[in-house]
N, C-alpha and C positions, 0 to 999 in steps of 0.2 A: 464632559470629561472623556477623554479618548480611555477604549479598551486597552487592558491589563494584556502585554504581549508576554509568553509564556518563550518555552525551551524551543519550541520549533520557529519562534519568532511571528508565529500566528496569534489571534485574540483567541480569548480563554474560550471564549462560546465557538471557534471552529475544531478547535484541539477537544471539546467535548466530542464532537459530531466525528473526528476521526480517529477516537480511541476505540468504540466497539469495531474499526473497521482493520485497525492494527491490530485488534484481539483474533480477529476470525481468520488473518492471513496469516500471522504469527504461530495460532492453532494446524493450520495448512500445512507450513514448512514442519511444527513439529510432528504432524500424523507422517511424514518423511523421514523422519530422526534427524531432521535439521534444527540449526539456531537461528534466527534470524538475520544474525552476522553470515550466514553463509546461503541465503539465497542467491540464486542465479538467472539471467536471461529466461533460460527455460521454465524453473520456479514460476518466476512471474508470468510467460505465456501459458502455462498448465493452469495455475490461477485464475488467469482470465478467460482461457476458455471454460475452465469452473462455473465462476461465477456468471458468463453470460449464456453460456449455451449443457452445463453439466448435466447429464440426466439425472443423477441424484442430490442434485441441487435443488431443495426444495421451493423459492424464490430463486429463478434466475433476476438479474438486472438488465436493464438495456443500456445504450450505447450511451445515453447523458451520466447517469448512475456511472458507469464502468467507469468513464469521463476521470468523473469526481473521484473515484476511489486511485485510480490511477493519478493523479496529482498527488493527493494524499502521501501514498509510499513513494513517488517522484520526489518530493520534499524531505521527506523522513530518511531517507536512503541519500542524497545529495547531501544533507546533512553531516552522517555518519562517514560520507566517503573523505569531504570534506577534513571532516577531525580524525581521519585515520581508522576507522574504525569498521570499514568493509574497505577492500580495494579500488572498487568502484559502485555506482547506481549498478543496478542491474535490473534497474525501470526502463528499459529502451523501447517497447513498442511505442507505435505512432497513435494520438491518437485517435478516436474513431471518429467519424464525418457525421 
């Protein structure tokens, strides 16, 4: 039986694995006084040197991890830009080798 594809058009067991990850970035933009409808370019690069390199980042991630989470919000945000609902992705970095 093929998996149950949910709203982001993913199987329900990836959309588990990238909601705590939407919760901790979403957390981010709000310690900013942002919505998630209004992250930016920057947002996202502040993020990601957060989460791989932040000194009070208490687990940094490496460059496969970063990878995956960066797909993640590449998806979620393509989506939203898609139906109107942010201007654009503002997922742009490349990513890491």
């Amino acid at each position: 039986m093929p998996a149950t594809l949910g709203v982001l058009g993913q199987a329900q067991g990836t959309q588990v694995t990238y909601a705590p990850l939407y919760r901790l970035f979403f957390t981010f933009l709000w310690q900013r006084g942002l919505d998630w409808s209004e992250a930016s370019e920057d947002d996202v690069e502040d993020w990601e040197d957060w989460r791989r390199r932040g000194a009070t980042n208490p687990a940094p991630v490496d460059g496969g991890t970063w990878a995956k989470e960066q797909a993640a919000l590449k998806l979620l945000y393509g989506i939203a830009a898609k139906r109107g609902l942010v201007p654009s992705n503002p997922v742009t970095l490349a990513s890491p080798t």
